[in-house]
N, C-alpha and C positions, 0 to 999 in steps of 0.2 A: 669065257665071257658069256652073260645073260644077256638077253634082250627082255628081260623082265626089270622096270625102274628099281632104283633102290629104293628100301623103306627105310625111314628113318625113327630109329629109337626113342622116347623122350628120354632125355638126359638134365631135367631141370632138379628142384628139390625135392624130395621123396614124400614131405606132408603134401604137396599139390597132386600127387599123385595118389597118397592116403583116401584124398579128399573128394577123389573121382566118384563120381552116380553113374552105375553103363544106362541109367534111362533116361540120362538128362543130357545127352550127346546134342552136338551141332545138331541143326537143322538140314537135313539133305534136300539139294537144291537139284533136280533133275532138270528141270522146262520152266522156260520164261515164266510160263503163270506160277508154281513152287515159288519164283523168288519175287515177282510182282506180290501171290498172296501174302507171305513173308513180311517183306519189307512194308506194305500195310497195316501192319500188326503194330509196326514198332514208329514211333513219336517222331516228328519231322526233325529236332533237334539229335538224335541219333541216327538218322536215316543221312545224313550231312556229315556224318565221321566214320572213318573205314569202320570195318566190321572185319572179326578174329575169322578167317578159313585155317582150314585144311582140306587136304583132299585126300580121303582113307586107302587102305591097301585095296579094297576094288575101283578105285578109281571117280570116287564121287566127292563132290562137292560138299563141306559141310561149311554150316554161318552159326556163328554167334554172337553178341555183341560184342563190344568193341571191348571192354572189360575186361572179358571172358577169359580163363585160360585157354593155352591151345591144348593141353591135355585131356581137360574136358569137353571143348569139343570133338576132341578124337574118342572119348571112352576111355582114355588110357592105352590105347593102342598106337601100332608108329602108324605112320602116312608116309605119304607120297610128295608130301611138303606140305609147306604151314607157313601163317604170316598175315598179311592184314590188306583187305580190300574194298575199295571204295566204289559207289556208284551213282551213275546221273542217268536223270530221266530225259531221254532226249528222241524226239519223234513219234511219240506214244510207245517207250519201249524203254527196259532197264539198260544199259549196258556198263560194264566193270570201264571204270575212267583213271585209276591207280591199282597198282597191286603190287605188292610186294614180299619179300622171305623172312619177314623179321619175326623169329621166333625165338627166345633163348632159351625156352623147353626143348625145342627137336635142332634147333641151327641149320635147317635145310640149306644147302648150297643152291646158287642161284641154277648153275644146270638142274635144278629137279624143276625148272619152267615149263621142259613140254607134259608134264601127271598136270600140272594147271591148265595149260590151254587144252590137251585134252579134256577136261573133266567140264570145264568150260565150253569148251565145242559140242560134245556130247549133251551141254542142258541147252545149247543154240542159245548160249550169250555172247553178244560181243564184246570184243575185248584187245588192247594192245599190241598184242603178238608178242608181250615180252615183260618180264619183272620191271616196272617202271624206278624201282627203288630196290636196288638188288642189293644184298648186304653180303661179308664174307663173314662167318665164324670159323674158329679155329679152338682145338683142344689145345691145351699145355702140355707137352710130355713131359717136362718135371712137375709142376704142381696139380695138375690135372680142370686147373681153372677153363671156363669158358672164354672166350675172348669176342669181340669184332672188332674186325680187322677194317683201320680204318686208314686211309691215304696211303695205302700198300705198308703198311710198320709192321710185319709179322713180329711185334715181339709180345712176348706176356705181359698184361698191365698189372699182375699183381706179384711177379716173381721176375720177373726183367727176361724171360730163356727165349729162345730162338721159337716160334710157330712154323709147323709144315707150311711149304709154300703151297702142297696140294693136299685135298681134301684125303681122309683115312676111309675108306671102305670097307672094312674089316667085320662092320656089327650089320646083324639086318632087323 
């Protein structure tokens, strides 16, 4: 056993992955002013709807619009998790107000929360202590479909098979 997080692969469609620019990556958000300059940039009507993160395999922060793929905010590289994060201005100061794993590029599992609140602690944002909206994906072992897994139904929505009731750790 590692003490180093798992990284997770992208596993979405291969033209999003085509389609990647390694110089048009997420924004890396180290320090409060990084995400205050940031979020300045961008129009109050999207500054009011989460924004795509990941957090790459060293451990940082990246933002993109809400839009965004997560592939391309990663470079095409895996992370440390991935998913969509909201924030309010409250007290003269950003801090993260939702955040959650929803990616069906990478399917981060909700255990990859502490590579977030690390990467979040390290830029001194505050933040929940916890995926506010945590979602479960699962592979198919017969069809190979993605899945989320929703009111505990581990079954395949598009071949009816049985879903692992635990995550596969197998790829890094």
């Amino acid at each position: 056993m590692t003490d180093e997080p798992y990284a997770y692969r992208y596993v979405g469609p291969a033209d999003l992955l085509a389609a990647v620019r390694p110089d048009a990556t997420g924004r890396p958000i180290r320090s409060p002013g990084d995400l205050a300059a940031w979020l300045a940039s961008r129009d109050a009507d999207e500054r009011a709807e989460p924004f795509t993160f990941v957090v790459d395999r060293g451990g940082s922060l990246r933002l993109a619009p809400r839009r965004s793929e997560h592939v391309a905010c990663a470079g095409g590289a895996s992370v440390l998790s991935a998913g969509e994060m909201t924030f309010v201005h409250e007290q003269g100061r950003w801090t993260v107000s939702e955040v959650g794993n929803h990616s069906t590029g990478y399917c981060p599992d909700p255990d990859s929360w502490p590579a977030v609140a690390a990467a979040l602690d390290a830029a001194g944002l505050p933040h929940p202590g916890r995926f506010t909206d945590p979602v479960v994906f699962r592979h198919c072992p017969r069809c190979r479909e993605r899945n989320l897994v929703k009111d505990h139904d581990f079954v395949c929505a598009l071949c009816g098979a049985d879903l692992p009731r635990t995550a596969s750790r197998t790829a890094r």
